[in-house]
C-alpha positions in Angstrom: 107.8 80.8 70.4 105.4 82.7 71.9 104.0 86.0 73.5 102.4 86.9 76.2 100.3 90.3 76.9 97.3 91.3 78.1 93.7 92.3 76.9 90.4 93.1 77.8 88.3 90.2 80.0 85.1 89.7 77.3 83.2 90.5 80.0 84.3 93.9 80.9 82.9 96.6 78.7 85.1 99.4 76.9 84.1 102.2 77.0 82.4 102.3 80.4 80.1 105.4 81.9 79.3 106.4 84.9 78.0 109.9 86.2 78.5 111.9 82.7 82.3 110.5 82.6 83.2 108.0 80.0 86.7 105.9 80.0 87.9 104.0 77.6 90.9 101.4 77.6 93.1 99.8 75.0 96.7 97.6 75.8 98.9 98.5 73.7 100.0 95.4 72.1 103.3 93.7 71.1 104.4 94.7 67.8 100.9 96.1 66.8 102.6 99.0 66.4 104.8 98.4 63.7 101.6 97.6 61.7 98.8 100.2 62.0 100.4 103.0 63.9 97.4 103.2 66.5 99.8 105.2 68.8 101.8 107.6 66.3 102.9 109.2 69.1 105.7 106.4 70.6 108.6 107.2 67.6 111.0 109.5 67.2 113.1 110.3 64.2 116.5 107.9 63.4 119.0 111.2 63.0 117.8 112.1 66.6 119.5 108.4 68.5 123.1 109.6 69.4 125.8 108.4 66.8 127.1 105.5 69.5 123.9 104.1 69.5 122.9 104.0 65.6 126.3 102.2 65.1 125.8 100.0 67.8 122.8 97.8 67.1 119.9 97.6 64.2 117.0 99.6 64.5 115.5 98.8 60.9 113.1 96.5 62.0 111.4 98.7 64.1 111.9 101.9 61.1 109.2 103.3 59.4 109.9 105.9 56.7 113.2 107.3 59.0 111.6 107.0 62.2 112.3 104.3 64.9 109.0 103.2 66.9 109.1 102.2 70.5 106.9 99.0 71.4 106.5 99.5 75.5 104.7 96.2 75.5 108.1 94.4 74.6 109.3 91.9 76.9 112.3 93.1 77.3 110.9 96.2 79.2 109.0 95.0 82.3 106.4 97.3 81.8 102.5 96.9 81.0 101.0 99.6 79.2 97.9 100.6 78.1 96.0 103.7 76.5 92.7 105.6 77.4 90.5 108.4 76.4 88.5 110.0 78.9 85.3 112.1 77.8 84.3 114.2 80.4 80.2 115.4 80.0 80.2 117.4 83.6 80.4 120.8 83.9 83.8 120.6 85.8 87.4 120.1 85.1 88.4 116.5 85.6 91.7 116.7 87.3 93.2 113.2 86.2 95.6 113.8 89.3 92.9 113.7 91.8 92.1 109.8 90.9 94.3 107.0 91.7 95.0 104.6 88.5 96.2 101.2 89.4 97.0 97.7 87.7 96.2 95.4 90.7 97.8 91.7 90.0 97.6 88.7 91.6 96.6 91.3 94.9 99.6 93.5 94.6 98.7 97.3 93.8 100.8 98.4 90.9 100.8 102.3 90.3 100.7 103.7 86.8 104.1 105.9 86.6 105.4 108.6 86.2 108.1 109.5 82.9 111.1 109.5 85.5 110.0 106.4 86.6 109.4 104.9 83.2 112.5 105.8 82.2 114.4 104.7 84.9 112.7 101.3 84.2 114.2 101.5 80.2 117.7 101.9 81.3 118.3 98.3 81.8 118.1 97.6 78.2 119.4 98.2 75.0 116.2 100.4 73.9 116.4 102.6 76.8 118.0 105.7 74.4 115.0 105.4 72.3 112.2 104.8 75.1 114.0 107.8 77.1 113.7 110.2 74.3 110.1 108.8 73.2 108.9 109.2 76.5 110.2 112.5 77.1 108.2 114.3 73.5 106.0 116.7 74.4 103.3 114.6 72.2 103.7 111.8 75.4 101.0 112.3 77.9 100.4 110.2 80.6 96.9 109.5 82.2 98.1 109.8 85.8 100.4 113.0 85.4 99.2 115.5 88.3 99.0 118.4 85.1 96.5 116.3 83.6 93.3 118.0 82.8 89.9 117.0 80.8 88.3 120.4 80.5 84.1 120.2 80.4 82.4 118.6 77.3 85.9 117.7 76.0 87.9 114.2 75.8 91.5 113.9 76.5 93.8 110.6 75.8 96.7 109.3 77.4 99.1 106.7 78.1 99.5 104.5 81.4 102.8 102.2 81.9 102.9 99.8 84.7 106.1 98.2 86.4 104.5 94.5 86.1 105.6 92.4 82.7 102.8 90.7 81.5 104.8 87.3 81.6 105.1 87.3 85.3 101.4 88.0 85.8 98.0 86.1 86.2 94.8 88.0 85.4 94.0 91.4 87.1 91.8 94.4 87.2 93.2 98.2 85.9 91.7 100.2 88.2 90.3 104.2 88.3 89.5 105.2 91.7 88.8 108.7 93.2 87.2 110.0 89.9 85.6 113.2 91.1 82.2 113.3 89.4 80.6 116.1 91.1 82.3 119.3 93.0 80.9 122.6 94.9 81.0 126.1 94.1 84.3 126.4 95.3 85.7 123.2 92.9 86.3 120.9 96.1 85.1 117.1 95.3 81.8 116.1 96.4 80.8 113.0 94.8 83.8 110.5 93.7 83.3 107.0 91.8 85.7 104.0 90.5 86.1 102.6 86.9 87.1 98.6 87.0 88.7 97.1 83.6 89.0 93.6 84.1 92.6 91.9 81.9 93.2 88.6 81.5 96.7 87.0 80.4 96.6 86.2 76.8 99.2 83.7 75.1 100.0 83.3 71.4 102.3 81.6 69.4 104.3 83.5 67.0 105.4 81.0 63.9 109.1 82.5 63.3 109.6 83.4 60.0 
């Protein structure tokens, strides 16, 4: 049996800078998870599934101390996902909602989305209740939401969910375009540049135990 996700091409460094803004990436990996908590944020508590759904199928592999973690990355989803934290050094805001972020595959543009369309995504499966009501928290922040702000001197972090499952896939490039990096007295962009992460497919076998 195996998996298949993405990760960083060894050639592509993480984090890159250019023009006093630093980004860097992580995927969010299959099952990872469920063993170091990188990403405490994707759980919610058990007593907060609706009844129907706790008595309906097992969550305890996926429960840690009462609460039952989401794994985006799974399969079953469809979706690629990935994390970043973006420092910005200017002495602007860095409106996230100004740049473009896309996952472009096999030369198909995939945009990051939105928590509607996440969701939407989920409800095909039997871990859409959890994804909905993990994606929904407050704690959640995506990258690409228009509200998305990284105030001067300051780093913010987010989330990024692509409609592309990493089975389908060959290797690609997650893409930042339209970062403002310089503005005028009035805030209106000035200067803009592009952040290139460069993914390759990666395949490994999982010994069933």
């Amino acid at each position: 049996m195996y998996r298949i996700y993405y990760k960083l091409d060894p050639s592509t460094p993480s984090p890159q800078s250019k023009d006093d803004i630093t980004i860097e990436i992580k995927y969010i990996e299959n099952d990872k998870l469920l063993t170091d908590r990188d990403f405490s944020q994707l759980n919610i508590s058990r007593n907060r599934l609706p009844e129907d759904v706790r008595s309906k199928w097992s969550v305890i592999s996926a429960e840690i101390d009462g609460k039952v973690w989401f794994d985006p990355s799974h399969q079953m989803h469809g979706l690629t996902p990935f994390f970043a934290k973006v420092t910005n050094n200017t002495n602007h805001i860095l409106r996230m909602g100004d740049a473009r972020i896309y996952l472009v595959i096999d030369e198909e543009n995939y945009p990051a989305l939105n928590k509607d369309e996440i969701i939407e995504n989920l409800a095909t499966n039997e871990w859409g209740v959890v994804g909905e009501k993990v994606i929904r928290k407050s704690k959640v922040k995506l990258m690409n939401d228009l509200r998305m702000e990284v105030m001067p001197r300051q780093s913010a972090k987010g989330f990024m969910f692509f409609g592309v499952p990493p089975d389908q896939a060959l290797d690609g490039t997650l893409s930042f375009f339209d970062v403002t990096t310089e503005v005028d007295a009035a805030g209106r962009p000035t200067k803009k540049t592009e952040f290139q992460f460069k993914i390759i497919q990666h395949k490994e076998e999982v010994v069933a135990k």
